[in-house]
VMD Tcl script that draws the C-alpha trace (Angstrom):
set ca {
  {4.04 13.67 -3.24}
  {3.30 10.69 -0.81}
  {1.94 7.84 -2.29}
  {-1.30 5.62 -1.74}
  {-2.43 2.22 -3.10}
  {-6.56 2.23 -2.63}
  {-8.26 -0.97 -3.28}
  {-10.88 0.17 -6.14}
  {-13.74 -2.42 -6.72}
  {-16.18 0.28 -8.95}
  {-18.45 0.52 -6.03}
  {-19.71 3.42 -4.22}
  {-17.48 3.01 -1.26}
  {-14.42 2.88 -2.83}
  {-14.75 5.40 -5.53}
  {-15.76 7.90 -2.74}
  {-12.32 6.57 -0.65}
  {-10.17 7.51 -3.88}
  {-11.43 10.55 -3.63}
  {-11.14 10.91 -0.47}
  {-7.07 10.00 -0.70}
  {-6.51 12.70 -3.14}
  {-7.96 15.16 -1.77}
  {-5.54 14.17 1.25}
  {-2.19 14.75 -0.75}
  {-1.63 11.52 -1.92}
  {-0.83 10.44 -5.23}
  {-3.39 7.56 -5.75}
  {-2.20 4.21 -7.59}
  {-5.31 2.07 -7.91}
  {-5.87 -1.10 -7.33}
  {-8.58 -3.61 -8.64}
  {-8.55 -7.42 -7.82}
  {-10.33 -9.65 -10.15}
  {-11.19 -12.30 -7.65}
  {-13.82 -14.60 -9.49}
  {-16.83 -12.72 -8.70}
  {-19.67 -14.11 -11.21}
  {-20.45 -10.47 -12.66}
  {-17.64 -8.09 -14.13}
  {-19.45 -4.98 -14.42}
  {-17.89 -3.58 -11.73}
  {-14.68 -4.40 -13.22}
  {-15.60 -1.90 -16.03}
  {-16.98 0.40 -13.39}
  {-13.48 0.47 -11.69}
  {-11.63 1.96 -15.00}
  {-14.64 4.89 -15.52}
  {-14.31 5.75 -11.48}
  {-9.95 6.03 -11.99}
  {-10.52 7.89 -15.33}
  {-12.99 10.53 -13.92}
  {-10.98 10.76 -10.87}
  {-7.73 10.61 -12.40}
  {-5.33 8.38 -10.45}
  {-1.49 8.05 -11.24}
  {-1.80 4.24 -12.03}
  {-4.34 1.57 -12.07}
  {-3.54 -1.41 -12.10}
  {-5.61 -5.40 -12.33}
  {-4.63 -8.42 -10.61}
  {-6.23 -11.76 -10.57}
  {-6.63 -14.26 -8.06}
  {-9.56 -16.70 -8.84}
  {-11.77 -17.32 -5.51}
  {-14.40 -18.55 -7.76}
  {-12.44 -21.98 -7.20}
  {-12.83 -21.96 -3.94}
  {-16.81 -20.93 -4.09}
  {-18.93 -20.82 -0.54}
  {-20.10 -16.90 -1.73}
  {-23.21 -15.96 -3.75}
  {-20.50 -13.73 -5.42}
  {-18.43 -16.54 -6.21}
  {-20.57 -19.14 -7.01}
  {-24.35 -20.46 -7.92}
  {-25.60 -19.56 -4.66}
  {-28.98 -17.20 -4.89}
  {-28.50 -13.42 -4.53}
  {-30.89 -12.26 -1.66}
  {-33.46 -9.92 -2.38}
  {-36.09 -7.54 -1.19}
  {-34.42 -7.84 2.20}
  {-35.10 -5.42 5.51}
  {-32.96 -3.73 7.43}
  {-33.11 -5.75 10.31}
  {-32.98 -9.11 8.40}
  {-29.64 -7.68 7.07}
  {-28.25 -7.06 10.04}
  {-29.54 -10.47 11.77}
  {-26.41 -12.72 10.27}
  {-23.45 -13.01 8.14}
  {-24.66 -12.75 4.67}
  {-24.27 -15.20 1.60}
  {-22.88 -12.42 -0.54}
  {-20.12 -12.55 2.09}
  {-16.55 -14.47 0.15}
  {-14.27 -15.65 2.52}
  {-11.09 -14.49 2.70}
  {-11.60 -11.73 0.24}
  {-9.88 -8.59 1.91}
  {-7.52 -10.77 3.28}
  {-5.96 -11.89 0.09}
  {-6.93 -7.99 -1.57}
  {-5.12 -6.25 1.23}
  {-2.06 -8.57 1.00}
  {-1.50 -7.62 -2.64}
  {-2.05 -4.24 -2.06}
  {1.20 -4.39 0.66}
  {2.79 -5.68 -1.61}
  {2.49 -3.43 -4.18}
  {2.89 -0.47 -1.66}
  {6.36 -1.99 -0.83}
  {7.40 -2.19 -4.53}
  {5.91 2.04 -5.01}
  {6.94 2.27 -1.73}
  {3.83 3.69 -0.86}
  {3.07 5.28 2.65}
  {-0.76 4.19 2.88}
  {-2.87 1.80 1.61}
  {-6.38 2.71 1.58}
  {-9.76 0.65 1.59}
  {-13.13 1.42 1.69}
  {-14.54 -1.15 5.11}
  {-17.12 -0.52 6.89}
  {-18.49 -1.47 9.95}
  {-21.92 0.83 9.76}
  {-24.69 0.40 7.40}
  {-25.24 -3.61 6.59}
  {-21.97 -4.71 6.92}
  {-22.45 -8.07 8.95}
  {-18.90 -9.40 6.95}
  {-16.35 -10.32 9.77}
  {-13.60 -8.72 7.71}
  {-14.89 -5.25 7.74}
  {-14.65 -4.83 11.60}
  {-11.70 -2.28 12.99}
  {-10.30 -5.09 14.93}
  {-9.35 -6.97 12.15}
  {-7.92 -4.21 10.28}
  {-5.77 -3.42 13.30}
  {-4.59 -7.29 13.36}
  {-3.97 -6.65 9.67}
  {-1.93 -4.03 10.05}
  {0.00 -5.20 13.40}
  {0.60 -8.41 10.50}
  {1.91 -6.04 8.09}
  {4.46 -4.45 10.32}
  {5.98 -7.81 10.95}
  {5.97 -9.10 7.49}
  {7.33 -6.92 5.32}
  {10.56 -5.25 4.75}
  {9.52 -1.51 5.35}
  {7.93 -2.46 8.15}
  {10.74 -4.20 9.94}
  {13.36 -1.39 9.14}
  {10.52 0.69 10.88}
  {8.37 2.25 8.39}
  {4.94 0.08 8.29}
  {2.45 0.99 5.64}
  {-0.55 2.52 7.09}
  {-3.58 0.89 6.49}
  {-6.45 4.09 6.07}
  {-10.55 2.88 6.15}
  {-11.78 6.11 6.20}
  {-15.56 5.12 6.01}
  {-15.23 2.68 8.60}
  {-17.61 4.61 10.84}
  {-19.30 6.16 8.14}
  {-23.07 5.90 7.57}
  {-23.96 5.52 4.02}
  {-25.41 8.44 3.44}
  {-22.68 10.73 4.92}
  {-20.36 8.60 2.36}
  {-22.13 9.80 -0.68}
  {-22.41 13.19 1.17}
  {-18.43 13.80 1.49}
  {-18.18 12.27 -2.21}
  {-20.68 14.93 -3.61}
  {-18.31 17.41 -1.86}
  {-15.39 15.70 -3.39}
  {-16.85 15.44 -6.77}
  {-17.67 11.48 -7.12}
  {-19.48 10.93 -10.03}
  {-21.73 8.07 -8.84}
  {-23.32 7.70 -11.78}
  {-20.35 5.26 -13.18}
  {-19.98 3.09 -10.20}
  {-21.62 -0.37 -9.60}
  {-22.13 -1.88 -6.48}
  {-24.98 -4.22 -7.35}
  {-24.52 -7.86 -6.28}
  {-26.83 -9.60 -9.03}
  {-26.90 -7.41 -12.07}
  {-29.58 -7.92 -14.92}
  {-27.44 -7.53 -18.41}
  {-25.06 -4.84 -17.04}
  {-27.71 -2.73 -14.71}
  {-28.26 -3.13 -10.91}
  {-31.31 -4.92 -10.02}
  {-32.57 -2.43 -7.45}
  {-33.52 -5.55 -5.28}
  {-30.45 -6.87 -3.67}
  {-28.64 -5.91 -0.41}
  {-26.29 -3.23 -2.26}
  {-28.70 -1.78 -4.23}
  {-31.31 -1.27 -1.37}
  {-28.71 0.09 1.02}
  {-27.78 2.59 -1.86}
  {-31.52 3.31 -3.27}
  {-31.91 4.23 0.79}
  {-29.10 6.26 1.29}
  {-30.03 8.48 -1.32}
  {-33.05 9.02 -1.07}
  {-31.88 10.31 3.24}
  {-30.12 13.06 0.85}
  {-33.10 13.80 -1.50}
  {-31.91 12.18 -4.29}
  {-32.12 9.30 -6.89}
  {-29.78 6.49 -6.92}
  {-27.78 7.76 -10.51}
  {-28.02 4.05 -10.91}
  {-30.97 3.42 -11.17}
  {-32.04 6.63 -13.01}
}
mol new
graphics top color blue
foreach p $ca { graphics top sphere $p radius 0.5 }
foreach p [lrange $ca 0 end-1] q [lrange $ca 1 end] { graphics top cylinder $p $q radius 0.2 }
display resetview
């Protein structure tokens, strides 16, 4: 069976892009970077998303951004809340961390040399919100075009593929194809400020899900 590293956070997005791998042949080894971020519930939410979907391997690295800070994620910057659509869209948000996919795609090619893994998969996108300059396609494509050059499989000619399959994805057609794939959303987290372990129904993430679910007649299971 081929083999697939997917960068698992415990978010919507990425739960629904395991999914999404398996039911694509591959055998899924997950992949969760602890990066600093100032709330680890979706730490916890990673391990019930790989347990429900039942992934090969799961495995936790940490690299602590927190030290270098400059992200409401990061550091003790204010979460933004109650926030439209359009003031969303309007700029580069604080909840933004520089570098982050950088540094979570690099250890992700690495482990898919050691596995010797065919694709990595992640779950950018460059639809609904996204304003973060390392969710764009370009920059996945200079990723990858990086990738080829520095790495041993890639230089003996067989590059890991680097897969965003929601990257033109609107959120509600995400949790859509996840439903069909059988995504529990009920155990993943994507809120950015959460009040003693539950989202906050206020910030970016949770407003952007609350919305997306209720386009499909539903309740956000996270907020239920």
């Amino acid at each position: 069976m081929k083999k697939g590293v997917v960068l698992l956070s415990g978010g919507l997005d990425s739960a629904t892009v395991v999914a999404m791998a398996k039911d694509q042949g591959y055998e899924i080894h997950a992949l969760t970077v602890i990066y600093g971020q100032r709330h680890d519930v979706e730490i916890e939410a990673s391990r019930r998303v790989a347990a429900q979907l039942g992934v090969a391997s799961h495995r936790f690295v940490s690299v602590d951004l927190g030290q270098i800070g400059g992200s409401a994620l990061t550091a003790e910057i204010d979460v933004p809340k109650g926030r439209d659509e359009s003031t969303m869209e309007s700029e580069i948000p604080v909840t933004y961390v520089p570098a982050r996919n950088t540094i979570m795609l690099s250890i992700a090619l690495g482990l898919a040399e050691v596995l010797e893994a065919e694709a990595i998969f992640a779950g950018m996108n460059a639809v609904d919100y996204s304003g973060y300059p390392d969710c764009r396609p370009e920059y996945v494509d200079a990723f990858a075009r990086m990738a080829a050059l520095a790495t041993k499989a890639g230089v003996e000619g067989n590059p890991v593929t680097i897969i965003t399959p929601l990257m033109n994805l609107r959120k509600a057609d995400i949790i859509r194809e996840g439903i069909r794939l059988g995504v529990d959303y009920s155990l993943t987290h994507s809120c950015y400020d959460p009040v003693e372990g539950r989202a906050c129904g206020e910030c970016d993430a949770c407003l952007i899900r609350i919305r997306a679910f209720s386009e499909l007649g539903m309740t956000d299971p996270a907020l239920a």
